[in-house]
N, C-alpha and C positions, 0 to 999 in steps of 0.2 A: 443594691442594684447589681443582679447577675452579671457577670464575665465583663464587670470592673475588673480594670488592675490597681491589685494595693502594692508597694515598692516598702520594706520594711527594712530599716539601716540602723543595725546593732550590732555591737561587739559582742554583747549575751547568746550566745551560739541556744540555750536552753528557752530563753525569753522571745527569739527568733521563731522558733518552731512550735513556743504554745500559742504567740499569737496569728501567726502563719495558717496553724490546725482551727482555732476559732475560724479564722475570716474566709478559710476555703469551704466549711460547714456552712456558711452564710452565702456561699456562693462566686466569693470573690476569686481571682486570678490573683496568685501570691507569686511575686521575688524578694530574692534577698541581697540584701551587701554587708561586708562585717567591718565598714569605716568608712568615713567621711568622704575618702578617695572613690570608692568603688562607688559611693552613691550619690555621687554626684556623673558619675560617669553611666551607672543604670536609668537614673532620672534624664537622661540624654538618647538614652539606646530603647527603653523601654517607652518610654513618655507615658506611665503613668498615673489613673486619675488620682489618686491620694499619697503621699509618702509622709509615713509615718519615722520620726529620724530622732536618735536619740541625741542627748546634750554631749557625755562624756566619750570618746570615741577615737582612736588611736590613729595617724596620720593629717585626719583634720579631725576638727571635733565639730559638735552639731552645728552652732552659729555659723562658723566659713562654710561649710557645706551648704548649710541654706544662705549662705551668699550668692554665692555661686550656681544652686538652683533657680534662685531668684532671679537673678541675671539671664541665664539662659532660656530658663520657661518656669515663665514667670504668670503663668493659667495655673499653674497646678499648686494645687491647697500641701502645705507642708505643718502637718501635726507633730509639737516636739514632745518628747516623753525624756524623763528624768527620775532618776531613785531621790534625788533630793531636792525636791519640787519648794522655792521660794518663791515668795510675791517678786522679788527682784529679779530673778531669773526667768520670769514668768513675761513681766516689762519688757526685760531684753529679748527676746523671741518677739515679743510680740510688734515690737519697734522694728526688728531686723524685718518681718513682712510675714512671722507664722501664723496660718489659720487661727490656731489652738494651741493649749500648751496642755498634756496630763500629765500625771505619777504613774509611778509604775511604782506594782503590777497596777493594770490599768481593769476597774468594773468592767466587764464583758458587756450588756446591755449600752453600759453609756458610748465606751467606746465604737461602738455598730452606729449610734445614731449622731455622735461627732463627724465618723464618715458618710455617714449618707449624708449630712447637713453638707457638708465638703463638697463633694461631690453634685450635690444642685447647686454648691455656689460655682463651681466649675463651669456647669451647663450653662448657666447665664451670663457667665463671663463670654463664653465662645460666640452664644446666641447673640449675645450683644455685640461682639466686634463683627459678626456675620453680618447681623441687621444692618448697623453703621457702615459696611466694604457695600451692601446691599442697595441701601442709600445712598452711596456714592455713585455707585453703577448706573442707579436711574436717575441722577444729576446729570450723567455723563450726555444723555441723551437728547437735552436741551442743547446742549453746545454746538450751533451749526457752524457751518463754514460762511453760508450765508448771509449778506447784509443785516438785512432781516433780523436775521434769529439773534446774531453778536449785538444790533439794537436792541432786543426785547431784553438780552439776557441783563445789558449795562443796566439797562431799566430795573429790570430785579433786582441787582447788586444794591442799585440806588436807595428803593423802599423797604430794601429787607431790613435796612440798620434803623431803620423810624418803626413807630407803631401805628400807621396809618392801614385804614380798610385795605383793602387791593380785592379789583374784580376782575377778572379773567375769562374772555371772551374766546371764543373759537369754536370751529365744528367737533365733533364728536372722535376720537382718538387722536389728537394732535397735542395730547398733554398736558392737559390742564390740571391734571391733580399731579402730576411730576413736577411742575410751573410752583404748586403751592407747596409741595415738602421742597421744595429748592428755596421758597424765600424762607421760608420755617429754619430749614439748614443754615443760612446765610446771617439769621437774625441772632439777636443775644439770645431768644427764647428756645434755640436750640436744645437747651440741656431739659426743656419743661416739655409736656405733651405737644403732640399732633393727632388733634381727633377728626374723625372727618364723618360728615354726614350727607347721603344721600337724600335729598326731597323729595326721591320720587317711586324710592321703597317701601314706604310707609304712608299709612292712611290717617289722615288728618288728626284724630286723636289720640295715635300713636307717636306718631313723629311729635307731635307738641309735648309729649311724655319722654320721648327719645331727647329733646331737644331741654328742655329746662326741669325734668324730674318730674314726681309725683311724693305725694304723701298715703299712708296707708290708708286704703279703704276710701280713696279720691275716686276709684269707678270699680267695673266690676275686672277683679283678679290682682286689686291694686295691693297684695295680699302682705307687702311692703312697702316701707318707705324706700327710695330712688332716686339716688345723684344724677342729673341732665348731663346732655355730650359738654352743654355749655360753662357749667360747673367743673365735670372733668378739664378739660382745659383751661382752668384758672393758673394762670404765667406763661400758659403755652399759648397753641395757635388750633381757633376753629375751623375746619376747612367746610364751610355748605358748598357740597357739588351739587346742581343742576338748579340754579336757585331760583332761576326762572320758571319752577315748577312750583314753587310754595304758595299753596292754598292762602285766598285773602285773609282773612282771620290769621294766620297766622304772620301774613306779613305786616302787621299793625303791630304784633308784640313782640316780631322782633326788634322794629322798627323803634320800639320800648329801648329793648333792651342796649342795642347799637349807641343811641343818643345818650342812654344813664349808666349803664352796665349795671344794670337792676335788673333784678327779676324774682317773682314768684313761682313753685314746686306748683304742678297741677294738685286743684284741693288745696291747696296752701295758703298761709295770710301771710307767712313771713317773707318781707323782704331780703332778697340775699343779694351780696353783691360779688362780681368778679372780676381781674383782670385779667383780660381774654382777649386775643388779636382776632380781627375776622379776616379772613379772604373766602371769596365766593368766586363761583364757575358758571357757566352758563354755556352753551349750546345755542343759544336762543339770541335774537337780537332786542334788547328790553327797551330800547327806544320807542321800535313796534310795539313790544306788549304795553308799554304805558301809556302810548296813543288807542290802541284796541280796548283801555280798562280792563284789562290784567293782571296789570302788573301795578305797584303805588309808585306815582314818580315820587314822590319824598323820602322812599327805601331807596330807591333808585340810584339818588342824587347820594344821599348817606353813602351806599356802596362806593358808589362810582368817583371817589378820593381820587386813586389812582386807579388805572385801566391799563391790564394789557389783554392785547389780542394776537392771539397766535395764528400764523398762516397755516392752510394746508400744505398738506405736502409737495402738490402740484405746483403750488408758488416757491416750493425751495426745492426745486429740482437737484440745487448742486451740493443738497445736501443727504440724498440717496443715497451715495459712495460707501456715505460716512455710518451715514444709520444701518445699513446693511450686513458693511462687515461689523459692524458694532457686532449686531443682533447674532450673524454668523459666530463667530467668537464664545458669544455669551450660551448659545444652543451646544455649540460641539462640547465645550465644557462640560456645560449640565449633562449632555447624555454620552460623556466620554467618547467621545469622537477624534478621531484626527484631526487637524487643523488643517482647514478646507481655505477653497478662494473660488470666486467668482470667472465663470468666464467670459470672454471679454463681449460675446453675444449677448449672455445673461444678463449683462448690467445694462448693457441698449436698453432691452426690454423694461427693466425695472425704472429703469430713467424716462421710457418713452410711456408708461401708464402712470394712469392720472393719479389713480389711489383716492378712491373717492371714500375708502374708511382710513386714512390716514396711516400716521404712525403704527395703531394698533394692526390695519389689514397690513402692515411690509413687514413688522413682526413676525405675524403669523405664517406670509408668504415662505420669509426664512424660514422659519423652523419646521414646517412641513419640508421645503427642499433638504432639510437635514435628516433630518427621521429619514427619509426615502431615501438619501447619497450613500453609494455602495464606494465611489472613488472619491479623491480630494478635493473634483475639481465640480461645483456646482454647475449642471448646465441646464437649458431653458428646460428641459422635458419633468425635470425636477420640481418644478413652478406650477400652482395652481392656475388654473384659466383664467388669460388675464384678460378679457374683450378690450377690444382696441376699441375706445370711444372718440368719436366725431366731436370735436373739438367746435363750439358754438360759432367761432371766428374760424374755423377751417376754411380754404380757399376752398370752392365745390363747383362742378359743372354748373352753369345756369347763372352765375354771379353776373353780372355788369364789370366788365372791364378794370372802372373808376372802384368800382366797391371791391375786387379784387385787390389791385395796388393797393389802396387804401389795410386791404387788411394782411396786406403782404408787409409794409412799409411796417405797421404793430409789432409785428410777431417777428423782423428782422432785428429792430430797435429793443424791443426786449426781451432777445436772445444776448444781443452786448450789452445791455445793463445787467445780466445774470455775469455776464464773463466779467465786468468790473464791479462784479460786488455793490453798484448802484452809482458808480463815480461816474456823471453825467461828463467831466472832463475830457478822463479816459476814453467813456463811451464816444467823444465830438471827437476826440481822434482818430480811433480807430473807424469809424464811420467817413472821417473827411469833410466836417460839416465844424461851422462852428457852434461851439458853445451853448450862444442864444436861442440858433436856430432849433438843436437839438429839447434844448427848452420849451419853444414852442409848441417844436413837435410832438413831446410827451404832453403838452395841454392839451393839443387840438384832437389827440388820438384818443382822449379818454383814461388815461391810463389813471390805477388808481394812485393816491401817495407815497411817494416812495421814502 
């Protein structure tokens, strides 16, 4: 791998510089140390990808050095080399945390492909704690301040430690496939896959091949045999996003597969079996579709174990603040930005539009006002056009008096159920009413469950 750094720690001043002249003909970036001391102190200053370190070596000798590598950076592949290469000394290197152990002089050929093996274990070491900081990042964004959301989340908490279905409901950006790597995260099956499949990418005899596999020469270009999403996720977690889109046919086997954790490869006789968690998504209300005959209520009911549904964002107002500087934060980052902040107009605005594509359209909002911000301070002109929508229950000229109040008294009473978090209590306080009354009042108002 060109303009790699190899770190080479030897006291051999001659053995230093032939293998130094090899790895820079190979393209590498070469340093040197001539003891235990300095290389442990260049593997610090240089950070890196390979260090190549010998066993006998004046000040420390190889083992404490690669202690103390290990300790400090503890990514980077450490290959030992030794004149008197034993099975025992070999053990011990390999027990202290080294990649490899060679002899010296060390085959030129082997040693090149020691380090490039080193060096992709590197890259997935990094990629992986990336993935996983990555993963956490978009956990993060489930967490509202919200009544609401702190209910759905306990909820997650709750199902994620069982192996039970889980279906997840809500409109289109409000996080439903964030919802399903959060219980995945949360669950034992964390360390096993998270696959996920879209129903509504693929066309019915694809996806059912995307879905449980195929065998060779099962249709035309089946040109191999073909492990299914559902296969791949044996001890992990399936994710079906939009599964209120699955073709009838194929909702009857998966409907199979769900009740036995059976299934046959398209073309196939063999039965195979999995364990496999499901969670599925929807967009869609499947109550409707299985009254319309769309949808099989017997999948339905399967899924529908446990349910959560996620609000828009319109119903978690007080958790805009939150999402925003998230997103802010997570954009300057990525495009090396200063650290910005909101101004106090801007956030009106973000708070006073509906966000009729969710989560994903405030996203987006951000990080467009980023790309365009010349100063730290985001301000509305930064914002794509947000049309101000007419709020169904807006108070409007022409209203009746009664129907006015009526939908003044709503929108007053569930401005203080947002300000306490949903504590009808608090709310009967700060209002001046009792309790009961306030009770009513949210029955007789229509409001939905809180």
């Amino acid at each position: 791998m060109p303009s790699e750094k190899i770190l080479i720690v030897d006291d051999d001043h001659q053995l230093r510089e032939l293998l130094g002249d090899r790895l820079e003909a190979s393209g590498y970036r070469i340093f040197f140390a001539a003891n235990g001391r300095e290389g442990v102190e260049q593997a610090q200053e240089k950070n890196p990808g390979v260090i190549l370190l010998d066993f006998e070596m004046p000040e420390k000798n190889g083992l404490e050095a690669l202690a103390e590598i290990r300790e400090r950076n503890p990514d980077i592949p450490v290959v030992m080399l030794t004149a008197h290469g034993t099975l025992s000394r070999a053990v011990e290197a390999m027990k202290c945390g080294a990649y490899d152990f060679l002899p010296k002089p060390c085959e030129p050929d082997h040693l090149l492909l020691v380090i490039r093996k080193a060096l992709e274990r590197k890259h997935l070491f990094i990629e992986n704690v990336y993935l996983k900081a990555e993963l956490a990042e978009h956990h993060r964004l489930i967490i509202g301040e919200s009544a609401r959301m702190k209910q759905i989340l306990e909820m997650a908490q709750r199902v994620a430690v069982t192996n039970a279905t889980v279906l997840i409901e809500g409109e289109s950006g409000t996080g439903k496939q964030v919802m399903a790597q959060t219980i995945h995260a949360m669950s034992e099956r964390r360390d096993k896959p998270f696959v996920q499949v879209n129903c509504t990418t693929l066309s019915e005899q694809l996806l059912e091949s995307d879905l449980f596999g195929h065998e060779k020469g099962a249709f035309t270009g089946a040109h191999l045999m073909k492990k299914g999403r559902v296969e791949l996720a044996d001890g992990g977690t399936l994710f079906l996003d939009e599964i209120g889109d699955l073709a009838p046919s194929l909702q009857a086997k998966f409907l199979h597969f769900l009740e036995h954790g059976k299934f046959e490869h398209v073309g196939g006789m063999k039965t195979l079996s999995v364990d496999t968690r499901v969670i599925a998504a929807t967009n869609k209300t499947l109550t409707q579709e299985v009254k319309a005959g769309r949808f099989r209520g017997d999948l339905f009911f399967r899924l529908n174990v446990v349910s959560l549904t996620l609000p828009p964002l319109r119903e978690r107002v007080a958790d805009i603040p939150l999402l925003a500087n998230h997103f802010l934060a997570r954009f300057s980052q990525q495009m090396r930005k200063p650290a910005a902040s909101f101004s106090g107009r801007t956030m009106e605005i973000l708070q006073a539009y509906s966000w009729p594509g969710n989560v994903r359209e405030l996203a987006n909002a951000v990080e467009r006002a980023v790309v365009l911000a010349l100063e730290s301070e985001i301000t509305p002109d930064l914002l794509p056009p947000l049309p101000a929508e007419k709020s169904p229950e807006a108070i409007t000229a022409g209203m009746s008096l009664d129907e006015a109040m009526l939908q003044f008294k709503k929108q007053f009473i569930a401005k203080t159920l947002e300000l306490t978090g949903g504590n009808q209590s608090q709310a009967a306080q700060i209002l001046n009413i009792q309790r009961s009354y306030l009770s009513r009042l949210i029955k007789e108002l229509g409001f939905k469950e809180l």
